[in-house]
C-alpha positions, 0 to 999 in steps of 0.5 A, spaced: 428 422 844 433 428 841 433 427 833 439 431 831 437 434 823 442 430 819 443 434 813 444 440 811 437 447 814 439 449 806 438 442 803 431 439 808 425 439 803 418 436 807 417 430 803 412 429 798 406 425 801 399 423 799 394 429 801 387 426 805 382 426 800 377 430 801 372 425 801 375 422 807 375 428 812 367 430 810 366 426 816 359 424 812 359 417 813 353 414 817 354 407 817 360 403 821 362 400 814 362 407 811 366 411 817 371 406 817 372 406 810 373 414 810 378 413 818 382 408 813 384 413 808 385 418 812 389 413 817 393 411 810 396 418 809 397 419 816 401 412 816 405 415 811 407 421 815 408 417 821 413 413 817 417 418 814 425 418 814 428 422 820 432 426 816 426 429 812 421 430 818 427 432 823 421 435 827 416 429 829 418 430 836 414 436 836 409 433 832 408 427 837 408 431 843 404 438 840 399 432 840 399 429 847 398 437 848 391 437 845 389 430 847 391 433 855 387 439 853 381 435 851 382 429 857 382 436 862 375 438 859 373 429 859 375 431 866 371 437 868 377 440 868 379 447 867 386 448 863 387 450 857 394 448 853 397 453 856 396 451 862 398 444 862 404 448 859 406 451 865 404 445 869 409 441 866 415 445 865 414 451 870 415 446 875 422 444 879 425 438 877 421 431 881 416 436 883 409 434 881 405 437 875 399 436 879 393 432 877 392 436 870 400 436 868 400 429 871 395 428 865 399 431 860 404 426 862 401 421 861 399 423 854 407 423 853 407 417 855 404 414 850 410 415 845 413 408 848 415 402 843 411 398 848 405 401 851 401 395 852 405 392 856 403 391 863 408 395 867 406 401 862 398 401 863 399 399 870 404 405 870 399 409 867 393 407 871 397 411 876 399 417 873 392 418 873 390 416 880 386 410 877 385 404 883 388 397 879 383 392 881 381 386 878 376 389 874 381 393 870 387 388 869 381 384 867 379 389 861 387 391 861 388 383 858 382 383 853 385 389 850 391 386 850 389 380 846 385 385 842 391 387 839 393 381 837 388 379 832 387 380 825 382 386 826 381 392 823 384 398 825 379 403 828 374 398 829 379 394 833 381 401 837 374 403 839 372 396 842 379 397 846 376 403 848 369 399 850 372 394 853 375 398 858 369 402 860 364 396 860 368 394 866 371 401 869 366 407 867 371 411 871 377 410 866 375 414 861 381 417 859 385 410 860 380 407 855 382 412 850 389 412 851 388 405 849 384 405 843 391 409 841 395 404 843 391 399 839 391 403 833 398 403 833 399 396 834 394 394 829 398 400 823 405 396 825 407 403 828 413 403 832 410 409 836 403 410 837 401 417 836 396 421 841 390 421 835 383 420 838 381 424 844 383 431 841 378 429 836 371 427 841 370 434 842 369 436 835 361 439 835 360 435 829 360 428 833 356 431 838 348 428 839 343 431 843 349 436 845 353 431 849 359 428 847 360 421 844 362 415 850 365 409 848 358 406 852 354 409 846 350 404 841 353 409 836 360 408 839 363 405 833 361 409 828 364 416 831 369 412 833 371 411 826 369 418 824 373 421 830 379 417 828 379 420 820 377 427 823 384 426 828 388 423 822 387 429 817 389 433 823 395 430 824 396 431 817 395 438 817 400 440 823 405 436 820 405 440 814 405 446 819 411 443 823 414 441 817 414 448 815 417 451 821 422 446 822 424 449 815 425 456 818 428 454 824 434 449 819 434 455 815 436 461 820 440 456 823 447 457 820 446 465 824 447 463 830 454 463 833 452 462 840 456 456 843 450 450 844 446 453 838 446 446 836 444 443 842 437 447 843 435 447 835 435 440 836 431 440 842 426 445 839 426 440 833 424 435 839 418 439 843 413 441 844 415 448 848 422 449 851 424 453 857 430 458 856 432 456 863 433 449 863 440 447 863 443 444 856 449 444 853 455 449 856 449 455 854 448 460 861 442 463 862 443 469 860 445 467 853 440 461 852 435 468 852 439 472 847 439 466 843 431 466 844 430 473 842 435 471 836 431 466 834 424 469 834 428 476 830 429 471 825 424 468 824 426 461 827 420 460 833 415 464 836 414 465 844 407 461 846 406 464 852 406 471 850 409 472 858 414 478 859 417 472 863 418 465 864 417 465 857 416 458 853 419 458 846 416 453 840 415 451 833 
């Protein structure tokens, strides 16, 4: 999904985007409605960014899978699971090619997947279920088809993903992280996105939405409300690191124009694209020895930062 810039690193300018008001990110409400309401305007300004033109926002492959990172990061806590985000990292790409990435890498996988024009199809959940060592049994086709049909109807965004959610875990407690990449999905069928955006599992974790120290569930008689609230937490996030990226991906078109590597072009496209690159994996006509001077170029000059802090296998990003 490489989204090679189209215009020129001097004149790329992030687009001017409504801000998320700052009533939608207090995270106050404490009714259904009143939570809706603040996840809707938060949604709002994310769907304007989630719809913005490619050549303004050449970055949102990084944008998408930095949040598939955080959403598998925050599913590996779901799953008493110790990996952090950069262990999923290395899990995924320090690997070789075919090889498994193990059960936390597979949950980084399937996070990614995510990013498809047709989710909720049977083929992609029931390969999903998969991925995360679910038995696909009568009950959990059973939800599956309700959740499918959910997204049809005229239902409200956030109220519609936190019922997807509930749905799945009423027949499948064990689907906890299957539920909530379904909520996502969801979401994004009732916004009309073309790509759904890993949103609310990065969120559940935040102490704000926690009661009586645990975490939310989608079981909880409070579920649709931290729903809510969890989707407009997630939502300005997204905002905020879209922002971020943005001006990132502005220091890396503008240095651009320095590298006279033979595949430069090649590996800034790919950078604009992920999350994390690997010096050694194969691109262009580029060898290894001059894809990692490339790297310790790019980084003298502003354009990406190492993420590993490693003296080896190295990772490069935004």
């Amino acid at each position: 999904m490489v989204r090679t810039p189209q215009t020129p690193a001097a004149q790329m300018v992030l687009p001017v985007l409504p801000p998320v008001p700052g009533w939608a990110r207090s995270g106050a409400a404490v009714t259904d409605i009143a939570a809706a309401f603040q996840a809707g305007a938060a949604l709002a300004a994310l769907d304007a960014r989630v719809r913005a033109d490619a050549r303004a926002a050449p970055f949102a492959g990084a944008w998408r899978r930095r949040l598939a990172l955080k959403a598998a990061a925050a599913s590996a806590r779901i799953a008493r699971r110790g990996e952090d985000e950069a262990s999923l990292r290395d899990a995924l790409l320090l690997r070789h090619d075919g090889d498994d990435p193990g059960p936390a890498g597979r949950l980084l996988v399937a996070w990614r997947g995510l990013d498809r024009s047709a989710p909720l199809t049977d083929d992609s959940v029931f390969y999903l279920a998969e991925t995360l060592s679910l038995t696909v049994d009568d009950a959990l086709r059973g939800a599956i088809a309700e959740v499918q049909q959910l997204a049809t109807t005229a239902a409200a965004a956030p109220l519609a993903a936190a019922q997807a959610a509930r749905m799945v875990m009423a027949q499948r407690p064990d689907a906890e992280i299957l539920s909530l990449w379904l909520a996502d999905a969801v979401l994004a069928a009732r916004l009309s996105w073309l790509l759904p955006l890993p949103l609310i599992a990065g969120a559940l974790g935040h102490p704000s939405l926690r009661s009586g120290g645990r975490r939310p569930h989608p079981g909880d008689a409070t579920w649709t409300l931290t729903c809510c609230l969890a989707y407009g937490r997630a939502a300005a996030e997204a905002c905020d690191l879209f922002a971020a990226l943005g001006r990132s991906a502005q220091n890396l078109l503008a240095v651009a124009p320095r590298l006279r590597a033979r595949g430069a072009g090649a590996v800034i496209a790919t950078l604009l694209d992920e999350d994390a690159v690997l010096p050694s994996a194969r691109r262009s006509a580029i060898s290894d020895r001059g894809a990692r001077r490339l790297f310790d170029r790019l980084v003298a000059l502003g354009g990406v930062r190492e993420l590993t802090g490693r003296p080896t296998f190295r990772l490069y990003g935004l």
